[in-house]
Each structure stands twice: as structure tokens, then as C-alpha cells.
C-alpha positions as CSV (number, residue, x, y, z in Angstrom):
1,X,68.7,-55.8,69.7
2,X,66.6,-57.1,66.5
3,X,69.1,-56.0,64.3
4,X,72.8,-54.7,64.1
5,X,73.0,-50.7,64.4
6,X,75.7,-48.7,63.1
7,X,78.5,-47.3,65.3
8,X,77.1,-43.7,64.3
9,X,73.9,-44.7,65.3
10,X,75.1,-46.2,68.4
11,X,77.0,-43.1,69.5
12,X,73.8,-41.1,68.3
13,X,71.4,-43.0,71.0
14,X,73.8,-43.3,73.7
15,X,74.1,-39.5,73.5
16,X,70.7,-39.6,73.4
17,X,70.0,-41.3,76.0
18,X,72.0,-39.2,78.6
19,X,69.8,-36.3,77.3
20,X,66.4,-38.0,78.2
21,X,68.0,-39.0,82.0
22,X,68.4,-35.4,82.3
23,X,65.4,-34.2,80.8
24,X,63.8,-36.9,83.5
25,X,66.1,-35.1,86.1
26,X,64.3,-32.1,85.6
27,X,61.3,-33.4,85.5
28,X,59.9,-33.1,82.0
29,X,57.5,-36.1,81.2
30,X,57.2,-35.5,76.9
31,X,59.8,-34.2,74.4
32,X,59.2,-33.5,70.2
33,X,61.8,-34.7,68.2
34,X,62.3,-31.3,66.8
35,X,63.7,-30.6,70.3
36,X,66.1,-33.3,71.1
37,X,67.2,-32.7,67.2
38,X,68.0,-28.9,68.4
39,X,69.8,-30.6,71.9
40,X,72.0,-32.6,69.9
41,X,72.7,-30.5,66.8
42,X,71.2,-33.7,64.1
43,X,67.8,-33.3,62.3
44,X,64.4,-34.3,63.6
45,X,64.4,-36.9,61.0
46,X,67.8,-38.2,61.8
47,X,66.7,-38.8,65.4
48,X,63.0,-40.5,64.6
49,X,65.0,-42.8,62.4
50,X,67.7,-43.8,64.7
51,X,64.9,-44.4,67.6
52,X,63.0,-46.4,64.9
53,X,66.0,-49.3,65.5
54,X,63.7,-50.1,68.5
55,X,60.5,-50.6,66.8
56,X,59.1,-47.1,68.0
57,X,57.5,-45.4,65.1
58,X,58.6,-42.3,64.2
59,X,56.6,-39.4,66.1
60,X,56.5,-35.0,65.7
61,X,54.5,-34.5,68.3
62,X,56.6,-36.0,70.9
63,X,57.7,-38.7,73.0
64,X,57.2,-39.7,76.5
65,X,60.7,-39.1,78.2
66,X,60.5,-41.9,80.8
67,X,58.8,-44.4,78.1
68,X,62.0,-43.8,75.1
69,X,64.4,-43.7,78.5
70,X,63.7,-46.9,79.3
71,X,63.4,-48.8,75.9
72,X,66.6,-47.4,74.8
73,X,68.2,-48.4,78.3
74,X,66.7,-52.2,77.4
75,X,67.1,-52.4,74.3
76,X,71.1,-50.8,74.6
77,X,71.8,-52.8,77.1
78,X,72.2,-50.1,79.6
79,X,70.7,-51.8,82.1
80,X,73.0,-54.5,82.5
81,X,76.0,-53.9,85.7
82,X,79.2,-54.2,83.8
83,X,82.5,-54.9,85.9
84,X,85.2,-52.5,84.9
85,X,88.9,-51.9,85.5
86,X,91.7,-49.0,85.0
87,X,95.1,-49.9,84.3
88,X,97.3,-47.2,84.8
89,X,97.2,-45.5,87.7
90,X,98.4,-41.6,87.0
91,X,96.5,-38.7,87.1
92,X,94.4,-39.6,84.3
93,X,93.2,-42.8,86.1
94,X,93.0,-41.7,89.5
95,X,90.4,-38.9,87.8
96,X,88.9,-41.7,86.1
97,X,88.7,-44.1,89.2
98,X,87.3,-41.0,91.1
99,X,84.7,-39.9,89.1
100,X,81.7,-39.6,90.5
101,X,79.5,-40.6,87.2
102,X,79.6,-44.0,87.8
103,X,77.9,-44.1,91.0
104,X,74.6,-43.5,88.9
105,X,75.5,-45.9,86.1
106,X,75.9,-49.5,85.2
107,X,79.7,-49.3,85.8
108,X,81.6,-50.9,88.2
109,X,84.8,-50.1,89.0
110,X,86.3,-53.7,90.3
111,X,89.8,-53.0,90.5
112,X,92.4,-50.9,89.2
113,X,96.1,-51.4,88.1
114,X,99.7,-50.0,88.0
115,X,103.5,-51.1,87.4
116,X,104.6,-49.2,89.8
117,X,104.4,-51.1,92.8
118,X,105.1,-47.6,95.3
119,X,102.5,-46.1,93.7
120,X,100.0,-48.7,94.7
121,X,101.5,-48.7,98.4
122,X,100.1,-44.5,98.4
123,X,97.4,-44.5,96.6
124,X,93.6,-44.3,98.8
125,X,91.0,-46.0,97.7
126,X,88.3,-48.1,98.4
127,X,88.6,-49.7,95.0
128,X,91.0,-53.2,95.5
129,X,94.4,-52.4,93.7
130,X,97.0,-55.0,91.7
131,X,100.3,-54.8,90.4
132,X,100.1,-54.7,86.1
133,X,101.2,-58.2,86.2
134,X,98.6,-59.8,87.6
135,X,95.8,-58.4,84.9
136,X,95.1,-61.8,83.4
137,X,94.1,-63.8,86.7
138,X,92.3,-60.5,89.0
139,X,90.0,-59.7,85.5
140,X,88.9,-63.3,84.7
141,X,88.4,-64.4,88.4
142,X,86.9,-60.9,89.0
143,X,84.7,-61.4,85.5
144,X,85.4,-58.1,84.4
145,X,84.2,-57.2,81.3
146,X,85.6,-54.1,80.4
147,X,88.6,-52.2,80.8
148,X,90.3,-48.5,80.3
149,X,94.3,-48.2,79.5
150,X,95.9,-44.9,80.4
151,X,99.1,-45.8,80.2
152,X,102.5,-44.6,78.5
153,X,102.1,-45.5,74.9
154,X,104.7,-48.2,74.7
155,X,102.8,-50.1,77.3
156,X,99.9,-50.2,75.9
157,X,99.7,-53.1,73.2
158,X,100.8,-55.2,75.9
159,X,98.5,-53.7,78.5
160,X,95.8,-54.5,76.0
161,X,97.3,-58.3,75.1
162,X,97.0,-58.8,79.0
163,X,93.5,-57.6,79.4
164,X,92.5,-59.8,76.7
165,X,94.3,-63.0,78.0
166,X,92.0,-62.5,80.9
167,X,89.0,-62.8,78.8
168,X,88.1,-58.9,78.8
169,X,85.6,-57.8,76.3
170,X,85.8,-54.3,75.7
171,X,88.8,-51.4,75.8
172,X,88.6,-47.9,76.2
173,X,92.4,-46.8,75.5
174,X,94.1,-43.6,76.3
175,X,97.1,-43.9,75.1
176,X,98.0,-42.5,71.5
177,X,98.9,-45.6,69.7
178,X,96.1,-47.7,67.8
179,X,95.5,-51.2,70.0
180,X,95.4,-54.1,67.7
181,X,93.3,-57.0,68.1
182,X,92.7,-59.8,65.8
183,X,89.2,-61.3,68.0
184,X,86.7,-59.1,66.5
185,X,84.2,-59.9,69.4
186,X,86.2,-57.5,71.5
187,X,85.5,-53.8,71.5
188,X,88.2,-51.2,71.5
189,X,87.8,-47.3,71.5
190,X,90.9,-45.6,71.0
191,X,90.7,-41.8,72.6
192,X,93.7,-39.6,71.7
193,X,93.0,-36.4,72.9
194,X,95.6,-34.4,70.4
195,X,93.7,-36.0,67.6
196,X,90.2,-34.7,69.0
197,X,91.9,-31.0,69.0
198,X,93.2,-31.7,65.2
199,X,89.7,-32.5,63.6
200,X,88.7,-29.7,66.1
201,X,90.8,-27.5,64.3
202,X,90.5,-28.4,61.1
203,X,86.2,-27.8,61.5
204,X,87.1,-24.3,62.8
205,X,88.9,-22.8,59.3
206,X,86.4,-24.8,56.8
């Protein structure tokens, strides 16, 4: 990317690019901005301006669907395989190592981890599973580049500290505890779900 583009932007155009694989999907070859403003509740305006990151000037009549599909899947990245792991091995992670999603994506699900060594014995998978311990060596000889925590919250600094030892360089975490992280070439999103129902409640009585 030419230049640096805002987190909210970011979230904006990834959002908006999952819209324009479905509208593909369906087979739709043009869309107006006024439309994919309506889609994903944000002005026309707001949308020709976010899309102008790419060099694409600003257009009301429309835009070719497959055409702004592919630029923002260059030009995000998105079409770039990214090796992925999941440590933590409950229900949360066995939906997230079973989600069917990623078979039409650029994520790879290399391995997956747990502390409970019983657990690992049971589980079925096709995906190769480790013991917690051995994070550091499976993700750098594996070169994965991103990982997801859903563990307990007590084990997840140190899950996190181990993922980054092995030269990880993104984190989705689960857990409801902020992961810290002095390297600020490493990417950490920290999903609590009780906090997504709080701000959800507090919209609901302004």
C-alpha cells in the first residue's frame, strides 16, 4: 500500500471487501456507492473516500464489482496464503479450527495447540496438533505468521510471549485480558465478547 491507512479504514475495506465477494457470488457485475453505503450502514461519501486509498477515484454511478474486488484483495494483501495457528484447544477453538470459512480464504490453519496433553490424544483432526510447550519451535519451523489464543485468561500473556518467541506476527486473542507487547511490528486484536455486549448495550439506551 502507497500509504498507511487507518485502522477504521482498514476494518471499513475489509468489511467491504466480503460484501463485493458476495455480491460476485450472486452474480452482480456493478454496484453504486450509494448501495454498498446502505449495505454497510456508512455514507456514500465515507465509502468513495476510503476506496480512494487505492488510487480509484471516487465514482456515483458505480463500480465494477469484480474490478474493486480485486484491487482491494491486491492492494490489502488478501491475496497472500497466511499460515495460522490456534492455541487452546476447547470449544471455542475446536469451532474455530472447524470452521468452514477458511477453506475459501487465504488462511491456513497449520497446527493447533493445547496444555492438556489428553485432550490432544481425543481430539480428530486433520490439522497436526502440539502440546502448548512446544509453540516457539512448531510456529517458526512451520513459518506461521499468525496466531489465535482462546485460552483461560491467566494463560494468555504467556501464550502470547510464546507465540512471539517463535517469530509470530499477528494475534487474535480471546481471552479477556489485554496482551501486551512491546514490538510494535506485531499485530494484536483483543476480542472479549462481554465487552462487545457492554458497548452493545450502552448504544441501545442512548
Amino acid at each position: 500500500m502507497k500509504q498507511s491507512i487507518p485502522l477504521p479504514v482498514l476494518e471499513r475495506l475489509s468489511i467491504l471487501y466480503t460484501v463485493l465477494e458476495r455480491l460476485e457470488k450472486e452474480g452482480r457485475t456493478a454496484v453504486s456507492s450509494a448501495e454498498l453505503g446502505r449495505i454497510m450502514n456508512v455514507t456514500p461519501h465515507t465509502i468513495r473516500k476510503d476506496i480512494n486509498y487505492f488510487g480509484q477515484a471516487g465514482s456515483e454511478s458505480g463500480y465494477s464489482v469484480s474490478t474493486l474486488r480485486n484491487t482491494l484483495e491486491k492492494g490489502l494483501r488478501f491475496d497472500v496464503s497466511r499460515k495460522a495457528c490456534i492455541v487452546g484447544l476447547g470449544r471455542m477453538g475446536l469451532a474455530l479450527m472447524n470452521f468452514s470459512g477458511f477453506k475459501d480464504s487465504n488462511i491456513r490453519i497449520e497446527a493447533g495447540f493445547d496444555s492438556n496433553i489428553n485432550r490432544l490424544e481425543t481430539l480428530k483432526t486433520d490439522i497436526e496438533l502440539y502440546p502448548a510447550y512446544e509453540i516457539p519451535e512448531v510456529v517458526k519451523r512451520k513459518s506461521i505468521e499468525l496466531g489465535v489464543i482462546t485460552v483461560p485468561p491467566e494463560a494468555a500473556q504467556q501464550t502470547a510471549d510464546k507465540l512471539i518467541q517463535g517469530g509470530i506476527k499477528g494475534i487474535i486473542n480471546f481471552a479477556p485480558v489485554i496482551i501486551q507487547c512491546d514490538n510494535p511490528a506485531i499485530a494484536i486484536r483483543n476480542f472479549y465478547v462481554l465487552e462487545e455486549f457492554r458497548i452493545l448495550s450502552a448504544l441501545i439506551q442512548i
